[in-house]
Biotite code that builds the C-alpha atoms (Angstrom):
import biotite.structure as struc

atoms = struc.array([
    struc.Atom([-108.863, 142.044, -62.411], chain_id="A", res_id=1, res_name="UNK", atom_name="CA", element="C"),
    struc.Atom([-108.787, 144.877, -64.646], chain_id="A", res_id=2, res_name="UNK", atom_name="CA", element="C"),
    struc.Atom([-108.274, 142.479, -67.742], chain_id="A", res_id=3, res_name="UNK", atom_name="CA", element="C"),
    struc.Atom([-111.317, 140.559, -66.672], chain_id="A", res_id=4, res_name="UNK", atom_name="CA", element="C"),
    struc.Atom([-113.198, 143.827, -66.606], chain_id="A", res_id=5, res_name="UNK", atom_name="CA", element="C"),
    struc.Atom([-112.349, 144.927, -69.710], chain_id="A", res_id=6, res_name="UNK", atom_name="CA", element="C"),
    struc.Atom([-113.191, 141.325, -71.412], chain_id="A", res_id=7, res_name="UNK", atom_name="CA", element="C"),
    struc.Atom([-116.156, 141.301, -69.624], chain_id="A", res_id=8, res_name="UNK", atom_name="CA", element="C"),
    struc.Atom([-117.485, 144.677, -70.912], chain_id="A", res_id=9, res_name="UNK", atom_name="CA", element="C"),
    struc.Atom([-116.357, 143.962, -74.537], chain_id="A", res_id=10, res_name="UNK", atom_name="CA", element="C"),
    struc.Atom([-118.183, 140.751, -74.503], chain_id="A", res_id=11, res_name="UNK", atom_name="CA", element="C"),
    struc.Atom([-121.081, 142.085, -73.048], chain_id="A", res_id=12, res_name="UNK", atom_name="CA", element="C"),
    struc.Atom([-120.844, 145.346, -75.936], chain_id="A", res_id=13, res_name="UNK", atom_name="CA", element="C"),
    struc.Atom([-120.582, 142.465, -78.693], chain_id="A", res_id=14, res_name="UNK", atom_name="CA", element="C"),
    struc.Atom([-123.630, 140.592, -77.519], chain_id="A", res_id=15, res_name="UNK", atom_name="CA", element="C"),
    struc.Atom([-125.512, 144.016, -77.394], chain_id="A", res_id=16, res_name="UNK", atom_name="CA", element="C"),
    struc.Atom([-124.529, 144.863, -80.741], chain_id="A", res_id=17, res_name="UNK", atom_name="CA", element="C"),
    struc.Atom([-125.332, 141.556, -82.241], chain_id="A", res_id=18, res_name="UNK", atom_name="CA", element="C"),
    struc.Atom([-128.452, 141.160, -80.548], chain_id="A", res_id=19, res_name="UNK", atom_name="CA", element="C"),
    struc.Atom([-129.747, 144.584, -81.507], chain_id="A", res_id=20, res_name="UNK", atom_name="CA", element="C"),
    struc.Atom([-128.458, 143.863, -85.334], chain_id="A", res_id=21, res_name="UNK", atom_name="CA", element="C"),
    struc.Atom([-130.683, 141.272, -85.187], chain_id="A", res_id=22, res_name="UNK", atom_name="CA", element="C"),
    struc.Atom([-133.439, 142.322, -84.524], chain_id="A", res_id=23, res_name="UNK", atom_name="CA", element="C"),
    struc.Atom([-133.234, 145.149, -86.843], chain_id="A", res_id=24, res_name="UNK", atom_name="CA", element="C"),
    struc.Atom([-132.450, 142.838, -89.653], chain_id="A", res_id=25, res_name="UNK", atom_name="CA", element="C"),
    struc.Atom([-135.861, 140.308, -88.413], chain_id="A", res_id=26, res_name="UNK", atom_name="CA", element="C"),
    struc.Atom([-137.637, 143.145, -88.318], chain_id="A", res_id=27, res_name="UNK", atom_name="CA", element="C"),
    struc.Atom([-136.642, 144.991, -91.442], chain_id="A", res_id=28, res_name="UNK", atom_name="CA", element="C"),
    struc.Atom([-137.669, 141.397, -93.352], chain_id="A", res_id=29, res_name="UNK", atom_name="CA", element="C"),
    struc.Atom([-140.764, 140.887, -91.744], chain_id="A", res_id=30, res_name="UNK", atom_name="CA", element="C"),
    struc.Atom([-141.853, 144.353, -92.922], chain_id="A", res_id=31, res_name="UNK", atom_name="CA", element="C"),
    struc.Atom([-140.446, 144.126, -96.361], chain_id="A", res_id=32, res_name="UNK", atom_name="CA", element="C"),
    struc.Atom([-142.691, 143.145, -99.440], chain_id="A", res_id=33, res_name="UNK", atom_name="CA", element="C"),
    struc.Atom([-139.837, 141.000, -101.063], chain_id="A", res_id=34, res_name="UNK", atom_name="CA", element="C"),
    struc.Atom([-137.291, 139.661, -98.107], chain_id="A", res_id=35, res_name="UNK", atom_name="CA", element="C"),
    struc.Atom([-134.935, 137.566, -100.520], chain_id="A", res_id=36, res_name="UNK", atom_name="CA", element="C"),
    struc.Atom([-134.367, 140.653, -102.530], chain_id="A", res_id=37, res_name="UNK", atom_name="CA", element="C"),
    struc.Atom([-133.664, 142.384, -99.148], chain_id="A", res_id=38, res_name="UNK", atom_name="CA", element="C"),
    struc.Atom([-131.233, 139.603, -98.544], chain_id="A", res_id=39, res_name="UNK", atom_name="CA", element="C"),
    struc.Atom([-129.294, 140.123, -101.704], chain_id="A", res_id=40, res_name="UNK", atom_name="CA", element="C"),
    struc.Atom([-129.521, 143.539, -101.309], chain_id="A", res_id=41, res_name="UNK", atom_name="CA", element="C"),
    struc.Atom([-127.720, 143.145, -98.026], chain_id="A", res_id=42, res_name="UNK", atom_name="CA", element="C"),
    struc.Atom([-125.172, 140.291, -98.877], chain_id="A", res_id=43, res_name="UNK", atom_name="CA", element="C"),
    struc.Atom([-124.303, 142.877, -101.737], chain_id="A", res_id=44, res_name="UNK", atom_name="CA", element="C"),
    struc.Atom([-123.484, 145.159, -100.230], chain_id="A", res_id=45, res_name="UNK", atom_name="CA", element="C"),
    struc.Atom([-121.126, 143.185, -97.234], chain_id="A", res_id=46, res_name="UNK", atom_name="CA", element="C"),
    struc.Atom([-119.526, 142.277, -100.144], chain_id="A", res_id=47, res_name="UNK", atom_name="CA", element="C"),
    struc.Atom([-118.926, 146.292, -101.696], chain_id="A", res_id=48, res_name="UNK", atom_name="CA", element="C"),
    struc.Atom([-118.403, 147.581, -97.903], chain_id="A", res_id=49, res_name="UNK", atom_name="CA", element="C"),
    struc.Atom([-115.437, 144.522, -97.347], chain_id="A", res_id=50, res_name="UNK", atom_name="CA", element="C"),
    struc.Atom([-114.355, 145.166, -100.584], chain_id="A", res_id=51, res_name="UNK", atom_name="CA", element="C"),
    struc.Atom([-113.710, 149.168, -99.274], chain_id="A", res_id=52, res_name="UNK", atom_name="CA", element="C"),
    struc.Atom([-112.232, 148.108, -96.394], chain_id="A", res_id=53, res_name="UNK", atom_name="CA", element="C"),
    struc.Atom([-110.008, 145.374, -97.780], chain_id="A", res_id=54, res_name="UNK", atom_name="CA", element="C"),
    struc.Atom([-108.549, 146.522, -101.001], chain_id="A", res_id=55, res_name="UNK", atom_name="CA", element="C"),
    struc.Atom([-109.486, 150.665, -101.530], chain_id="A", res_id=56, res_name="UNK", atom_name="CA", element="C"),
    struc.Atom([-108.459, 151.603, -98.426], chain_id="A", res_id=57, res_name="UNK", atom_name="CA", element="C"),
    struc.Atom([-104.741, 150.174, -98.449], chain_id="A", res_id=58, res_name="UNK", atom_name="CA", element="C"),
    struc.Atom([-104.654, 151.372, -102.230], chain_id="A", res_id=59, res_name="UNK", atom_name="CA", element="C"),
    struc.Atom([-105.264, 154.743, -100.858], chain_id="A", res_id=60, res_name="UNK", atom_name="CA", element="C"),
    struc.Atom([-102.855, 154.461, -98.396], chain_id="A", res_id=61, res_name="UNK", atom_name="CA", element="C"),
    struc.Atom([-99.736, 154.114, -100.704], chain_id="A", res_id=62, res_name="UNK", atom_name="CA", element="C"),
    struc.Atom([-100.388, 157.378, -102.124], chain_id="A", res_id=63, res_name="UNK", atom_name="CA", element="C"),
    struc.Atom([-99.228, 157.631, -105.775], chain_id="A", res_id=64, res_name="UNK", atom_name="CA", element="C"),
    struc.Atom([-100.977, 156.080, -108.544], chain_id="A", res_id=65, res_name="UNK", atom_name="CA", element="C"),
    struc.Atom([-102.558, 153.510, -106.068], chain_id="A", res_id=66, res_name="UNK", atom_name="CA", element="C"),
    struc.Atom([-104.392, 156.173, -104.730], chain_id="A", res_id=67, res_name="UNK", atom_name="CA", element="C"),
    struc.Atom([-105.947, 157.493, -107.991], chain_id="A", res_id=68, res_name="UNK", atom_name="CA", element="C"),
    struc.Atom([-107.123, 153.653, -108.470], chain_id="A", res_id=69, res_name="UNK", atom_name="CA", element="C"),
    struc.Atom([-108.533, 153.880, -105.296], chain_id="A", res_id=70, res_name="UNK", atom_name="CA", element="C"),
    struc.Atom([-110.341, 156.852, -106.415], chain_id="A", res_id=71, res_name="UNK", atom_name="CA", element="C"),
    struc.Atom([-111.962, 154.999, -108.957], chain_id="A", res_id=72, res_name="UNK", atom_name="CA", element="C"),
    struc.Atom([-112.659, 151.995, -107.289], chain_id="A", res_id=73, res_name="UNK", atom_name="CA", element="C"),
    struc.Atom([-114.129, 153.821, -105.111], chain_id="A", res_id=74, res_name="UNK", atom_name="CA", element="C"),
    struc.Atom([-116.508, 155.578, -107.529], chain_id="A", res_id=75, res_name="UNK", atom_name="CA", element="C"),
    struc.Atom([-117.192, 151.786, -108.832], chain_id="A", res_id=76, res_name="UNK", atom_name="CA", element="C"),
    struc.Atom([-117.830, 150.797, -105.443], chain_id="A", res_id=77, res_name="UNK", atom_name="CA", element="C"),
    struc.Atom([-120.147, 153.925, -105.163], chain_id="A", res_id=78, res_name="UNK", atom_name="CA", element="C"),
    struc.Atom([-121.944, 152.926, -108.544], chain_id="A", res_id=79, res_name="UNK", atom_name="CA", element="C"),
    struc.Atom([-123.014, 149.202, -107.272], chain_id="A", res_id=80, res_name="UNK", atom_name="CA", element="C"),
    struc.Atom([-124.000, 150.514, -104.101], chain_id="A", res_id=81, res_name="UNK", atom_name="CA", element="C"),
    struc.Atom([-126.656, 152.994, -105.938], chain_id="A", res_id=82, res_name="UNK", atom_name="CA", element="C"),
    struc.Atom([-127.905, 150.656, -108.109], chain_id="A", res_id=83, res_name="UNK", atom_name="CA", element="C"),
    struc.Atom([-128.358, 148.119, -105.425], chain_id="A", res_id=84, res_name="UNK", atom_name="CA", element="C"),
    struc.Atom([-130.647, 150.206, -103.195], chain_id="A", res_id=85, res_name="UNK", atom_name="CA", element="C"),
    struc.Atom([-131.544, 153.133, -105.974], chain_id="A", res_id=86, res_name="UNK", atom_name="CA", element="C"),
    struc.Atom([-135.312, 152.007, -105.664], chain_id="A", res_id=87, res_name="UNK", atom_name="CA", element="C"),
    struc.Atom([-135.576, 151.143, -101.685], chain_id="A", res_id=88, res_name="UNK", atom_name="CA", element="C"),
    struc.Atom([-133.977, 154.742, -101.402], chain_id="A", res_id=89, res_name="UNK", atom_name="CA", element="C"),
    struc.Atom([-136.238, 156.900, -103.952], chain_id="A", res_id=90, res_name="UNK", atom_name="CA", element="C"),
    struc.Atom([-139.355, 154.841, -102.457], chain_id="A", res_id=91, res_name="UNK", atom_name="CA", element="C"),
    struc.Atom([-138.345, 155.878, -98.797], chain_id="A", res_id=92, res_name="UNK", atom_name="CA", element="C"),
    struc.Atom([-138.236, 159.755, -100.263], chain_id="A", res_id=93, res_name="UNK", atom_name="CA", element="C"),
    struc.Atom([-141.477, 159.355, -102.315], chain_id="A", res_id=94, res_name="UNK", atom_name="CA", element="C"),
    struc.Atom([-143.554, 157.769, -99.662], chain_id="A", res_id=95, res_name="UNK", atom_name="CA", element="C"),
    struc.Atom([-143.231, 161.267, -98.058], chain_id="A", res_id=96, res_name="UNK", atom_name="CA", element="C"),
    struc.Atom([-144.666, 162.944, -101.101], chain_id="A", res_id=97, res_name="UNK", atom_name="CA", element="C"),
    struc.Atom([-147.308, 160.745, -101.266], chain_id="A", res_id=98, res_name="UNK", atom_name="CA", element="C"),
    struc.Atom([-148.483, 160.809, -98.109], chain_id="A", res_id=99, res_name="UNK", atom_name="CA", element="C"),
    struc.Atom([-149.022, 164.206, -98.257], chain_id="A", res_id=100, res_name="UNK", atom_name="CA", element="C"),
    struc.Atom([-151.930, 163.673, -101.204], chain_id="A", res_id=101, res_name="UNK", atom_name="CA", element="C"),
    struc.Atom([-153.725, 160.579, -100.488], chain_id="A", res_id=102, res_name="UNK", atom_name="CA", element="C"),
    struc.Atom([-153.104, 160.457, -96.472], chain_id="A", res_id=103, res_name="UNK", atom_name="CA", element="C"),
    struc.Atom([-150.456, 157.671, -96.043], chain_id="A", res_id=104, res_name="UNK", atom_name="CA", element="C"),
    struc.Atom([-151.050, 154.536, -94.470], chain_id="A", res_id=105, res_name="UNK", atom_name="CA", element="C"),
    struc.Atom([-154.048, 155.609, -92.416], chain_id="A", res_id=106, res_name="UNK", atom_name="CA", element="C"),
    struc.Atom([-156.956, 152.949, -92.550], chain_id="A", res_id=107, res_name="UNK", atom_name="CA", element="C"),
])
């Protein structure tokens, strides 16, 4: 019984999770000016975040000189992942700014 539990509540977590995702990622496009460049945005960086997970991080395991190339893939990884959202980012921080001059988004 306790197995079935424990499924249960996992599967249930996962649906949450996925369902909530989702909506964030409908509702982030539906807000954005340009959604394919959203959707590149995002595929690029599943790609840099697997790319962590799958290759730096056991090269930083092994210590040595595999960690020191983990160091700079690292830093490369860093690099794409600022120049993929470098705009989206210093727009989010300027908006602020700007609002404060010419009243935001008020009608």
């Amino acid at each position: 019984m306790a197995d079935f539990a424990l499924i249960a509540r996992q599967v249930i977590l996962t649906t949450a999770s996925v369902a909530l995702l989702g909506w964030v990622c409908i509702r982030a496009l539906k807000r954005s000016e340009e959604p394919m460049w959203l959707i590149i945005k995002w595929v690029v960086s599943a790609i840099v975040i697997a790319l962590m997970i799958w290759w730096v991080l056991p090269l930083a395991d092994q210590g040595g000189g595999g960690a020191w190339v983990a160091v700079v893939a690292g830093l490369l990884c860093g690099l794409v992942m600022m120049f993929t959202w470098r705009r989206s980012i210093g727009e989010l921080v300027a908006r602020r700014f700007d609002a404060m001059y010419d009243g935001g988004e008020l009608p």
